[in-house]
C-alpha positions, -999 to +999 in steps of 0.1 A: -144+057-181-121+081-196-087+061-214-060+079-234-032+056-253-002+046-236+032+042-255+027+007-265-007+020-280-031+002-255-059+023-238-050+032-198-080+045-174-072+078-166-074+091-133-110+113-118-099+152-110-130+159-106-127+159-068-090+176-063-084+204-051-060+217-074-057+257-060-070+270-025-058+304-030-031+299+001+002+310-013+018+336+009+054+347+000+077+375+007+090+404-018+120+388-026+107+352-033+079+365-058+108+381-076+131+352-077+099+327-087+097+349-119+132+347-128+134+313-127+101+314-153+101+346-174+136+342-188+127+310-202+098+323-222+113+357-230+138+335-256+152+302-246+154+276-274+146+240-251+168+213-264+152+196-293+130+162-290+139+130-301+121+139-334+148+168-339+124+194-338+126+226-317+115+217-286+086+223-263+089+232-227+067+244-199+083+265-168+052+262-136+056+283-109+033+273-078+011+249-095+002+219-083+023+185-088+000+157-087+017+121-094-013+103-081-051+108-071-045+095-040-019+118-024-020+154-022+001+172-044+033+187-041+038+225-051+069+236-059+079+270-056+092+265-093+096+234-118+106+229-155+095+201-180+105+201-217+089+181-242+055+191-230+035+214-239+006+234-226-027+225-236-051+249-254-075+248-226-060+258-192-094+259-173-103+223-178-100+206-143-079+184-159-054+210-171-052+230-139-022+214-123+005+191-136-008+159-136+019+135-142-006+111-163-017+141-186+015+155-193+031+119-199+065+129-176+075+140-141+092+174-144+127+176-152+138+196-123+118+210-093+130+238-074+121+252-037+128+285-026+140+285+013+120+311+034+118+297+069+123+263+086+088+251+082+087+240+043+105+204+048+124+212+019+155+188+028+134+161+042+097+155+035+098+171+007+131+159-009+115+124+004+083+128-018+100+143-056+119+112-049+090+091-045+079+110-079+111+097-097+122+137-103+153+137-116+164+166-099+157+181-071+171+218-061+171+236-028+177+273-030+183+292+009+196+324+002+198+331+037+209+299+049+181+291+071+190+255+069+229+258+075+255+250+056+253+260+018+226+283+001+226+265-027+216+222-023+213+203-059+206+168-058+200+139-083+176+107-085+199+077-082+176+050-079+148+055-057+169+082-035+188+115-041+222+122-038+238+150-031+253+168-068+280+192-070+263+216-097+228+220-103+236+213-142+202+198-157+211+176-191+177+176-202+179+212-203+214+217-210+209+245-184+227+253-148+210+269-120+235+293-104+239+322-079+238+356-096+247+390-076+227+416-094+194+437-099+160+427-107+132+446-106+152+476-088+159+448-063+196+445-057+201+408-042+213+372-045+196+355-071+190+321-084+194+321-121+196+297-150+230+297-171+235+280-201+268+257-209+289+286-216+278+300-180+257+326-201+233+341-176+195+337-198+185+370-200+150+383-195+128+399-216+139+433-204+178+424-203+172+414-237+153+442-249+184+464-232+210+445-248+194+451-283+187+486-277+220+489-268+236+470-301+216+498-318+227+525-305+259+513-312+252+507-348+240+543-350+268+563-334+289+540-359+267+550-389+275+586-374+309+581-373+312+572-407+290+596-420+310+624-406+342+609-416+330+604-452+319+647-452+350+656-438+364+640-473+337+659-488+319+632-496+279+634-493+268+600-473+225+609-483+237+608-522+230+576-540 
């Protein structure tokens, strides 16, 4: 039997994957919910600092986007359109059965924050589902309908208080020191209602192409200053390539 330490430093049994079905190849989602699955991913890696650990070092983070949430071998998993766990990180070999999914018991946590993305009626996200993170002790749960197919609000944040959610007024995540908010923009040529992560300022987090812009930008800037000058110091007949 297989054991890893626990935090007291005793050896735990840890659970057989070898029978789980940890992908089947069934996710089917529309244009604009592959986009907004990326965004709430990409940005992340393209340059977001995670909060540092309790050892003060820079911290580690994973962002999943439909993998597998298994909190037990005895109940299928969940699979969230989206979640985010910090002070984890991925291990070297992703094609271990072990590693496939996020297995509570290997990454030592529950995700910080899950988040479903609304496309039709079907996906339980404000019952069976919200019923089962809970279950999972995640402490926050967050419900995106863009179109409102649920009624009432697009946007539905709740947080673990004891074993049930409650209702939240922002979808502010402390462990991340991040906010999920609605952002009216373009992605991907895609002009739409997004869901996007802000930081405490209300800083949108960019993406790697935003933040490739925004350089190239600062740049250009620089230059047409440097040109500026340049011209400025001939005009005094002064020679900006000497010295």
């Amino acid at each position: 039997m297989t054991t890893l330490p626990n935090d007291a430093g005793f050896e735990v049994p840890v659970p057989d994957v070898s029978g789980l079905v940890t992908e089947d190849d069934a996710p089917l989602v529309n244009v604009y919910s592959e986009k907004q699955l990326r965004l709430l991913t990409e940005p992340l890696y393209a340059g977001w600092v995670a909060p540092a650990g309790d050892d003060g070092a820079p911290g580690a983070f994973v962002a999943m986007a439909n993998v597998g949430l298994f909190a037990t071998v005895k109940e299928p998993p969940l699979v969230p359109d989206a979640l985010v766990s910090v002070e984890v990180t991925l291990p070297d070999d992703v094609w271990s059965k072990e590693h496939r999914s996020y297995f509570v018991w290997e990454y030592g946590k529950v995700p910080d924050v899950v988040i479903e993305v609304v496309s039709n009626r079907e996906g339980g996200e404000l019952s069976t589902k919200l019923r089962r993170y809970a279950r999972m002790r995640v402490p926050f749960y967050v419900v995106w309908d863009p179109e409102k197919v649920l009624g009432g609000a697009e946007l539905h944040p709740f947080q673990l208080q004891g074993k049930v959610y409650a209702p939240v007024e922002r979808a502010w995540i402390p462990q991340l020191e991040l906010e999920l908010l609605p952002w009216d923009g373009v992605y991907e040529t895609l002009r739409e209602r997004w869901l996007r992560w802000h930081d405490a300022k209300g800083k949108v987090i960019p993406t790697g192409r935003e933040r490739a812009e925004t350089e190239r930008a600062r740049a250009e800037m620089e230059r047409a200053r440097a040109e500026r000058l340049a011209a400025k110091l001939r005009a005094l007949g002064v020679d900006p390539d000497e010295g």
